[in-house]
N, C-alpha and C positions, 0 to 999 in steps of 0.2 A: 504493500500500500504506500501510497506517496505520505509525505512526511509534512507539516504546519512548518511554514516557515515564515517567522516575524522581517516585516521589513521596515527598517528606521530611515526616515525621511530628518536631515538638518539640512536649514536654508544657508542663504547669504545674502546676498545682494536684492535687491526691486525685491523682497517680502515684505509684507507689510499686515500679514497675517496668520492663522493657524491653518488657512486652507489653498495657503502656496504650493503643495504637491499634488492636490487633486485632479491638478489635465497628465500629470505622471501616472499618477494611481491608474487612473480610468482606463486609459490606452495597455499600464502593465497588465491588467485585468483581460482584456480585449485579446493581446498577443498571447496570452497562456492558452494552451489548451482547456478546450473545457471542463474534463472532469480535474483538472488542477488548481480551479479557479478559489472554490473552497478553500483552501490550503492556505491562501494570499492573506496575512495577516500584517498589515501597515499600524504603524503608529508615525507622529510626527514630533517633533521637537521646534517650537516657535521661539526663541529668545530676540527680534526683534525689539519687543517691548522695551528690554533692558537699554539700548543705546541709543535707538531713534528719538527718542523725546530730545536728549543731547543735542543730537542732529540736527533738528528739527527748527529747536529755539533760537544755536546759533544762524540757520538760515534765514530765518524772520527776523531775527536782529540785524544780519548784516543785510537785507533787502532794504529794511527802515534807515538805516545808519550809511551804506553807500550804496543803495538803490542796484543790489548784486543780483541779477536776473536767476529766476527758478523754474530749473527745467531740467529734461531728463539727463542730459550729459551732464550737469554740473548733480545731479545726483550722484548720478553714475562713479564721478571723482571722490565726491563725499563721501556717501556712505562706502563707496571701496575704499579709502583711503581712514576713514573715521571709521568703521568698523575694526578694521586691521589694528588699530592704532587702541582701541577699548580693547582689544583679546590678546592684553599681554598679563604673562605670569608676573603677578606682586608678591610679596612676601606677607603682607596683611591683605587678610580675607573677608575684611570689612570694607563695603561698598566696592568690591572688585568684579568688573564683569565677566572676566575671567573664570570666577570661580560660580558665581549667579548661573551663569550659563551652562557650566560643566555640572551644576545643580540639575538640570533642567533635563538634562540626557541622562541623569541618574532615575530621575523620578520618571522619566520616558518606557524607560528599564524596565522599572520596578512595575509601572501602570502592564505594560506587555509581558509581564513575567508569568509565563504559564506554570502555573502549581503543581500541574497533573504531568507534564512535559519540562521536565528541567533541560533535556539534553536538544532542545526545539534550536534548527539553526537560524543564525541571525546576519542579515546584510544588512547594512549600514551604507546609505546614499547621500552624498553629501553634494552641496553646489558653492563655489565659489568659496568665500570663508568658512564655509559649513563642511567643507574637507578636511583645513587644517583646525579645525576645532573637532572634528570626528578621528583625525589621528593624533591629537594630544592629549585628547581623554583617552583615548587606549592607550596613549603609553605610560601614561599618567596611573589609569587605571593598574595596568599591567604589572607596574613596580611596586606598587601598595600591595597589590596580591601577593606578591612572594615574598613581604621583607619577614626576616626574622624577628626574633624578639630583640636582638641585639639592635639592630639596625633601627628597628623603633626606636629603642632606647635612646640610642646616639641621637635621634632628631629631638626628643624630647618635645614634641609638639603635641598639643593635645588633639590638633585637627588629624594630627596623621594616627594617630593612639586609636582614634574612634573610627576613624575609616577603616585601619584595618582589622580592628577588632569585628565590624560589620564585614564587609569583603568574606574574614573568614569563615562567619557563620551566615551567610546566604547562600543563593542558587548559582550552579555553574553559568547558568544565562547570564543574573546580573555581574557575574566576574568576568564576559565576555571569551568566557572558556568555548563556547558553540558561535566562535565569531565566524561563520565560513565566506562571508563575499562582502566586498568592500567595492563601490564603485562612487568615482570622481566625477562631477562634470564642472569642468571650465573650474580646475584647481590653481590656485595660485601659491599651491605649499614653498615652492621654490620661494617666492620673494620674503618667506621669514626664514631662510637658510641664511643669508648675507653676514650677519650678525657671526656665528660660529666659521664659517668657511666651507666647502664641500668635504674636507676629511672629518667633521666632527657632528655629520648629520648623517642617522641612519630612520631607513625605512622603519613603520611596524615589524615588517618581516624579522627585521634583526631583534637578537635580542639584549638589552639592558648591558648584559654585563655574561662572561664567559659562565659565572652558575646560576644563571636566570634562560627563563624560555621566554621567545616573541607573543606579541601581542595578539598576531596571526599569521596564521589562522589558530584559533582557538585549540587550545592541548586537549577537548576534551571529545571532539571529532572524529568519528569512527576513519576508519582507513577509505572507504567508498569516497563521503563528503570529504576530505583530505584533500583525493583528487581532483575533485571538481572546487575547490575554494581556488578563487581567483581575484585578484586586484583589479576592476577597468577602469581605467583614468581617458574621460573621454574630453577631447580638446578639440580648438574649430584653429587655423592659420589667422583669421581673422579678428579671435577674439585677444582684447589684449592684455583679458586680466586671467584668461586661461591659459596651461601651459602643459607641455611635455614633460614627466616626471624622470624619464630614465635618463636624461642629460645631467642632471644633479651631480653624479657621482657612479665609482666601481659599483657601490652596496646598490642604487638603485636599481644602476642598467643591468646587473648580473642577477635581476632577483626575476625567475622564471613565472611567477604569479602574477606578477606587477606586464599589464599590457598597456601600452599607452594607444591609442584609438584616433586617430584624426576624423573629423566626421563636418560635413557641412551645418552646424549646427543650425547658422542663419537660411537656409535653403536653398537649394539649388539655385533658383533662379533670382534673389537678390544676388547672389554669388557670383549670377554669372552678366548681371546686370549693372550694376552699382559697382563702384570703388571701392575696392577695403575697407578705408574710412571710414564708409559709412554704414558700416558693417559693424563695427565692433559692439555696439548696444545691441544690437538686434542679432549678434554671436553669440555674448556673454549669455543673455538668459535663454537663449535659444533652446539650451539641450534639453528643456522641460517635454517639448513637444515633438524633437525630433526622434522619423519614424528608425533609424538605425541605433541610434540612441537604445530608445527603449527594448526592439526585438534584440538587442541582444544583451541590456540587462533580465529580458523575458526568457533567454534560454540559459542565461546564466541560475536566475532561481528555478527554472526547471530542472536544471543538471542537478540541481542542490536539494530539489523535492526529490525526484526520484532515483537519488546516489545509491540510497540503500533499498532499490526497489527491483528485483529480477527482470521485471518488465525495459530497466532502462539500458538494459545492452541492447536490445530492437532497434533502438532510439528511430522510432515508427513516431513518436509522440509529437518529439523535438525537429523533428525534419518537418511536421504541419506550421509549426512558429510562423505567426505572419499571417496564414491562411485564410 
């Protein structure tokens, strides 16, 4: 029988609510086969809330104050630019959007934490900032998981004392042990590498440290789903705040899970019509709706439903995708 598999939606950029996945959902829906459709179990993570008001206020001030025009490109720079700029690690966790937000994928977790199915796998879709905030909570997560007593100790923090005190006695799901599919659209993880250099940033894939395990895919993954857990990082030439991840570095380009995807996000025919330039808004959010996009995040959680199912060496199912 095919397998429940939760899938977590994080935004980024043009969000402005909890039902910015829904033309994704609808269409992932649509590209599944039908008796897998049941199976499709989304949740979303909205943290918008947290930094747009910020945003927002200085936009209305500075309209009043030097009559600073508002409109979608000068979004487009802001909120890319002011988001990025709010999702940095503080050392205090009071008023830090950082951590408000890394809240939010907790409780996202916990709300899709199936009770009866602990070992239920889990993709993780992220857009724009909503990438490199879905791969710093897993790595984040990843290392709270494993520390010893000692290594609490040495932090002596009571935030870290109570995370992992929880971590240890919850479900392999919320420790992102059943992490099997991770897919990017229009990631900008690369532009918060600068800061360290390329030798001192590694994927999820890797892990922490020589007696720790990665982030993912999840350690608690049968050997079938193992196979089929895959990275898609999907990017348009056009878009400017999307990017190709395997250039980063040895650790990314060598990591066989991690696929990077060029895809028309803005469409064919503005593509083939318009200038670059004026392409780039209309790339960046693009990949919600595009048809490549989604059929093949639609056969990636297929391969993931039916990893442990006899039925999927036919792959009769997977070859209908799209149909």
């Amino acid at each position: 029988m095919p397998r429940d598999v939760a899938v977590l939606f994080v935004h980024g950029i043009q969000a402005h609510d909890a039902e910015f996945s829904q033309p994704f959902q609808r269409r992932l829906f649509r590209f599944l086969p039908r008796r897998l459709r049941s199976h499709l179990k989304c949740r979303t993570v909205f943290w918008g809330d947290i930094v747009r008001g910020r945003t927002q206020l200085y936009l209305n001030q500075a309209q009043l104050a030097a009559k600073i025009a508002d409109n979608q490109y000068r979004r487009l720079v802001v909120e890319g630019l002011g988001d990025a700029a709010a999702y940095q690690k503080t050392r205090r966790r009071e008023n830090s959007a950082y951590f408000a937000i890394q809240e939010r994928i907790s409780q996202a977790l916990a709300d899709a934490d199936p009770r009866d199915d602990a070992g239920r796998p889990l993709v993780m879709i992220g857009h724009s900032l909503g990438c490199h905030i879905i791969s710093s909570y897993a790595w984040d997560l990843n290392r709270m998981a494993q520390m010893s007593d000692a290594e609490v100790a040495d932090w002596d923090d009571p935030y870290i004392t109570a995370m992992v005190g929880q971590l240890r006695s919850t479900s392999p799901f919320r420790r992102l042990e059943t992490f099997a599919g991770f897919v990017t659209l229009g990631s900008n993880m690369p532009l918060f590498t600068f800061t360290f250099g390329p030798d001192r940033v590694y994927p999820i894939t890797h892990a922490p440290s020589l007696d720790k395990r990665p982030a993912f895919p999840g350690v608690a993954l049968s050997k079938p789903l193992l196979e089929q857990a895959r990275w898609l990082n999907f990017f348009s030439r056009n878009d400017i705040l999307g990017y190709p991840l395997k250039p980063l570095n040895a650790a990314y380009n060598g990591e066989a899970r991690l696929l990077d995807c060029a895809v028309l996000s803005e469409g064919y025919l503005r593509a083939a019509l318009l200038p670059s330039s004026m392409n780039a808004m209309h790339a960046h959010v693009g990949y919600w709706t595009n048809r490549g996009v989604i059929r093949e995040t639609a056969r990636l959680v297929a391969n993931i439903m039916l990893a442990d199912d006899a039925i999927h060496a036919k792959r009769k199912e997977l070859n209908a995708l799209g149909s």
